[in-house]
C-alpha positions in Angstrom: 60.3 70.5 -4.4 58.4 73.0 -2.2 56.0 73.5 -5.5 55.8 70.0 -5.7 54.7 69.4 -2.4 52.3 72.3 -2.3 50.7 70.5 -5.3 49.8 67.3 -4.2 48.3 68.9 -0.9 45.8 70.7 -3.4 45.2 67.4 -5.1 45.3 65.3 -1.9 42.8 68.4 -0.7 40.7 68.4 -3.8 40.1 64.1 -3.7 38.8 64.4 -0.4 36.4 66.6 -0.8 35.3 65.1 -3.8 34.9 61.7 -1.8 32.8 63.7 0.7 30.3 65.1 -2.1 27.5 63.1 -3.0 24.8 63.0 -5.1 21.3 62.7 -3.8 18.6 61.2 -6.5 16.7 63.6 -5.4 19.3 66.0 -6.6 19.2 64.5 -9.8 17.6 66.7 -13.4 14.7 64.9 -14.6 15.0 65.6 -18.6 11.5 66.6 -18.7 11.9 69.2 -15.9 14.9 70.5 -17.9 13.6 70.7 -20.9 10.3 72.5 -19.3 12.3 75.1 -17.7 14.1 76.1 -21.8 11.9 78.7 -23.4 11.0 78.4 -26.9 14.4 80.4 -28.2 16.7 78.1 -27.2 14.8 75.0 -28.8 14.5 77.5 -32.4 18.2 78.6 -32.5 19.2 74.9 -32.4 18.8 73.4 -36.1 17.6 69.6 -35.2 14.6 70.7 -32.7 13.6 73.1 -34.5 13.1 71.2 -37.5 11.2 68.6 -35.4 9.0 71.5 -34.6 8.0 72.4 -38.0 8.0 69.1 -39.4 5.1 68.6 -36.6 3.8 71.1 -37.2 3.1 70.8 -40.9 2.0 67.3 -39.5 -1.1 68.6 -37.4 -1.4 71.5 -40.8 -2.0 67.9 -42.7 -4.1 65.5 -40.5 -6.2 69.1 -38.9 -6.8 71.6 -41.2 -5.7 70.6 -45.0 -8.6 68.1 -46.2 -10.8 71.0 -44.7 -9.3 73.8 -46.9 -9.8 71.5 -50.0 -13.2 70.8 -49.3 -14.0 74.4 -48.7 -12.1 75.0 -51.9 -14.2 72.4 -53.8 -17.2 73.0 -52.5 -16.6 77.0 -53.7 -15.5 76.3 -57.2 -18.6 74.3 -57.6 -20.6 77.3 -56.2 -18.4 80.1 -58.1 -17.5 79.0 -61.0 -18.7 81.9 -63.1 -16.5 84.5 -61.0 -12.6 84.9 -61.9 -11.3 83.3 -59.2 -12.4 79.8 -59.7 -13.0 79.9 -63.5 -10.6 78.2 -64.7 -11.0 75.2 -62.6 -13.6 73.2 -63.5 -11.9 69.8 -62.5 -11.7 71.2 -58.6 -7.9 70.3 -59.1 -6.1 73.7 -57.1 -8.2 72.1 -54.0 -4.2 71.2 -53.0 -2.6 74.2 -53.7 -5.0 76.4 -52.1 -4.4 74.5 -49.2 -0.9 75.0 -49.2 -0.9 79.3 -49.9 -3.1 78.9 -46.4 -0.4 77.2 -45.2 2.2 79.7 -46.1 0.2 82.5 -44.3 -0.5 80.9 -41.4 1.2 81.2 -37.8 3.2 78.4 -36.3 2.3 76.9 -33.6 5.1 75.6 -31.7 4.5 72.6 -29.6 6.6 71.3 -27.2 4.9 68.8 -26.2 6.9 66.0 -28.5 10.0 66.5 -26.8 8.5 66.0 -23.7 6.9 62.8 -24.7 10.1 61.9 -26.1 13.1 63.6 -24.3 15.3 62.1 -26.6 14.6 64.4 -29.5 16.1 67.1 -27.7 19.7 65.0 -27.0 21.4 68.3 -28.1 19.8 70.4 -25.3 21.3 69.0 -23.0 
């Protein structure tokens, strides 16, 4: 009985102070601000953002840089032809895969910016 009663004084205790605590809206986490303050680890070790992050960034590879690699390809093959590398070639079709071996070798750029723009990408962050 005595346990019992000691109980419900912690409970009756705990609701009251609950009642007392508010939350401001200022108080409130803007997603944006959350996901600002994550470094880049935590958005790598989890498997959905960071296949967001290459995804777009094999996006901006496509639309940026991989029509220029091909035409720097072509426009070499036509201009090298004699020369072992682009000898075989003659109907300028390893324009694409050249492209992609560039791709292969060069650094990702990670950016962020997406889940920012779109805070829901990152649902599992939070």
């Amino acid at each position: 009985m005595k346990n019992n009663l000691k109980m419900k004084s912690q409970l009756l205790y705990i609701d009251e102070a609950m009642s007392n605590y508010s939350i401001d809206s200022d108080d409130d986490i803007n997603p944006v601000d959350y996901l600002k303050s994550l470094d880049l680890e935590v958005f790598l070790n989890n498997k959905t953002t960071s296949d967001i992050l290459l995804i777009k960034h094999y996006e901006n590879f496509q639309n940026n840089l991989k029509h220029i690699l091909k035409n720097i390809y072509e426009k070499n093959n036509v201009s090298f032809r004699d020369n072992l590398v682009f000898g075989k070639d003659w109907d300028n079709k390893e324009g694409e895969i050249f492209s992609e071996v560039v791709y292969n070798h060069i650094s990702i750029n990670y950016d962020l910016t997406i889940f920012y723009d779109s805070p829901g990408l990152a649902k599992e962050l939070f």
